[in-house]
C-alpha positions in Angstrom: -9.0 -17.7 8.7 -6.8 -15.8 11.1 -7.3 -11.5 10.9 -4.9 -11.2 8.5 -3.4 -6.8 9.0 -2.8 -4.5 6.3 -1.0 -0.9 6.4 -1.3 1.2 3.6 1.3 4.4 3.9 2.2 7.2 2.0 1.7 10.8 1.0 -1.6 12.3 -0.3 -2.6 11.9 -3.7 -0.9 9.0 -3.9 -3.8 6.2 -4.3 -3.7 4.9 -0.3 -7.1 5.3 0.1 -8.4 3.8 -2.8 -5.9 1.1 -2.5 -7.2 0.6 0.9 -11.0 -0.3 -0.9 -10.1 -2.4 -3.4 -8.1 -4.7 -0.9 -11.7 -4.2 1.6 -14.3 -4.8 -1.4 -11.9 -7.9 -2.6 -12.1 -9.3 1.5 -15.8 -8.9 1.1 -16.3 -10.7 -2.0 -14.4 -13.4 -0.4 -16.7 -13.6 2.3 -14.9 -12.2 5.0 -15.7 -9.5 8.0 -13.5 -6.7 7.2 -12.8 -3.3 8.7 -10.9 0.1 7.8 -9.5 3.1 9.1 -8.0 6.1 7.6 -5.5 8.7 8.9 -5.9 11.6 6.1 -3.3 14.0 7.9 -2.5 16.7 5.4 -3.6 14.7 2.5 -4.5 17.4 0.0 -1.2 19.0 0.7 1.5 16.1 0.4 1.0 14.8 3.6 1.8 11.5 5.6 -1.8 9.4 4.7 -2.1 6.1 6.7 -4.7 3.3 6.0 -5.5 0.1 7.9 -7.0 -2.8 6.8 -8.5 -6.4 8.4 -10.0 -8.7 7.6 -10.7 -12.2 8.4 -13.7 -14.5 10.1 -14.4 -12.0 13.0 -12.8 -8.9 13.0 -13.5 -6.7 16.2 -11.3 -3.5 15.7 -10.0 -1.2 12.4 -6.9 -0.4 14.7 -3.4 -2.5 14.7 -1.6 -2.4 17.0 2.6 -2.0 16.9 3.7 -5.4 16.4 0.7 -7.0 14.2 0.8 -6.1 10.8 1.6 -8.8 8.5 1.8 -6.9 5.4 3.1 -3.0 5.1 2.4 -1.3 1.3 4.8 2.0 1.4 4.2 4.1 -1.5 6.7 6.7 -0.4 10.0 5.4 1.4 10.0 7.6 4.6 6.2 7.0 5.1 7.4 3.3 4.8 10.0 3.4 7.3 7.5 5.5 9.5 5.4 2.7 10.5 7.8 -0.8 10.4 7.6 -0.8 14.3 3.9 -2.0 13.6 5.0 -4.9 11.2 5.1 -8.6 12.7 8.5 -10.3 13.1 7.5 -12.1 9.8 5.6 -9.4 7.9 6.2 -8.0 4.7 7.0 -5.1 3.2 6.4 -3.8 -0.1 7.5 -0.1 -1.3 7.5 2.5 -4.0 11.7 3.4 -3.7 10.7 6.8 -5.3 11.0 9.6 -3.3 8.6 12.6 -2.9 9.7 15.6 -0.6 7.7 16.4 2.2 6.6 20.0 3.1 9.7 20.1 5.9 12.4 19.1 2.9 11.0 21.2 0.4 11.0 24.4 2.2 14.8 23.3 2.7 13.7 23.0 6.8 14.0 19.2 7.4 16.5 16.7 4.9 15.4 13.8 3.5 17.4 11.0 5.1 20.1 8.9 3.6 19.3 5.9 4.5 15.9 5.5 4.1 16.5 2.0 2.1 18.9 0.1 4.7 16.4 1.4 7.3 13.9 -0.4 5.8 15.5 -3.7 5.1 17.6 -3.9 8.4 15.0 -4.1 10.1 12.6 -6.3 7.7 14.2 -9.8 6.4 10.7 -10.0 3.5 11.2 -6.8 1.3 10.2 -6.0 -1.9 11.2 -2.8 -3.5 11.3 -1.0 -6.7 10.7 1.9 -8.5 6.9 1.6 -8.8 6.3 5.1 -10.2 8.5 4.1 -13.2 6.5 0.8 -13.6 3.4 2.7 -12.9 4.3 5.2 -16.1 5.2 2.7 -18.3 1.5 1.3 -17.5 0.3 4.8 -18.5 0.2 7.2 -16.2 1.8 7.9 -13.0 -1.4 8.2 -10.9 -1.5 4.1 -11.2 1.2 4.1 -8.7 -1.4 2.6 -6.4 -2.5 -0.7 -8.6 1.1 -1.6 -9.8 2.4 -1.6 -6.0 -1.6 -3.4 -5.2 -0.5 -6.0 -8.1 2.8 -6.2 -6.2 1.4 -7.3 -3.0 -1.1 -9.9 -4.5 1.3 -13.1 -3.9 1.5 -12.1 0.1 -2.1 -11.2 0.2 -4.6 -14.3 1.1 -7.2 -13.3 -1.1 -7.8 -15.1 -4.8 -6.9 -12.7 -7.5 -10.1 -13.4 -9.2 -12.2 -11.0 -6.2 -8.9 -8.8 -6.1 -9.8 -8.2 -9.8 -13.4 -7.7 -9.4 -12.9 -5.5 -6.9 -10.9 -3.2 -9.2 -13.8 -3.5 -11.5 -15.8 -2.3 -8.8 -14.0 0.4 -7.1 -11.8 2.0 -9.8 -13.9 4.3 -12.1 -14.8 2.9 -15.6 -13.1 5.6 -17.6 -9.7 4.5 -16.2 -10.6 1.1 -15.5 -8.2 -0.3 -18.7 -4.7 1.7 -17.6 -5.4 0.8 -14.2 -5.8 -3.0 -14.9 -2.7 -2.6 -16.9 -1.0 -1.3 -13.8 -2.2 -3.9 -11.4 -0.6 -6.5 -14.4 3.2 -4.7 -14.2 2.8 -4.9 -10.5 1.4 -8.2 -10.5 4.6 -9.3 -12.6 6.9 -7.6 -10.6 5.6 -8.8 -7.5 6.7 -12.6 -8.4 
């Protein structure tokens, strides 16, 4: 198998980084050579959170360069739209259309721009977005935001869903294990 890329974007508190580990632990269990990075930023505070992820037979670098990522997961539009210019011709994108503020729009200094969405799919011709928060409550609670758009992104990731699953099993902790499987199904279906 080819190194297949990964960006995980959005805003602290969000799920990236988590989401980042289950998509690694599910590489591994496939028995492929995987590597991560993780831009934290301001994460504790609402800020811009980037993860990458490869994997495939040999994987030398955590880095992507602009240009190779075959699969962008936006949780937050802007943060989406922040890093297209590292998507391949071809790639995908999957995003969360709910917006979150950042620091510079809530203290009324920046504006959150217009058109965020026609940004976005302009530029990208495989786009998959929806209100993933929403789905995400409807799962249960809000903070699944990171399985439903995870279950979203399962039909353009080359992994089986069987060592996707088992790697929720294995990363997410036991007490929310249930409401986050749930999520990963209502992502899962919204995804097809």
């Amino acid at each position: 198998m080819n190194v297949f890329n990964i960006l995980i974007s959005g805003v602290g508190g969000q799920g990236v980084l988590l989401t980042s580990k289950v998509i690694a632990e599910a590489a591994l269990l496939s028995g492929l050579d995987v590597k991560q990075s993780e831009v934290h930023g301001m994460a504790q505070r609402g800020g811009s959170v980037l993860s990458q992820v490869r994997f495939g037979d040999q994987v030398y670098s955590p880095i992507i360069s602009e240009g190779e990522a075959d699969l962008l997961i936006g949780f937050e539009p802007l943060e989406t739209a922040r890093y297209l210019h590292f998507l391949k011709d071809d790639g995908a994108v999957i995003y969360n259309t709910r917006q979150i503020g950042t620091i510079g729009v809530s203290i009324a200094a920046e504006t959150y721009p217009a058109d965020v969405h026609a940004t976005i799919k302009n530029r990208i011709t495989s786009v998959t977005a929806f209100d993933g928060t929403q789905l995400a409550i409807t799962a249960g609670d809000k903070r699944t935001l990171n399985l439903v758009l995870l279950g979203a992104a399962l039909s353009f990731l080359p992994l089986k869903e069987a060592f996707v699953i088992d790697a929720i099993k294995n990363t997410v902790p036991k007490k929310v294990l249930e409401i986050n499987q749930n999520a990963f199904a209502a992502g899962k279906a919204q995804g097809k």
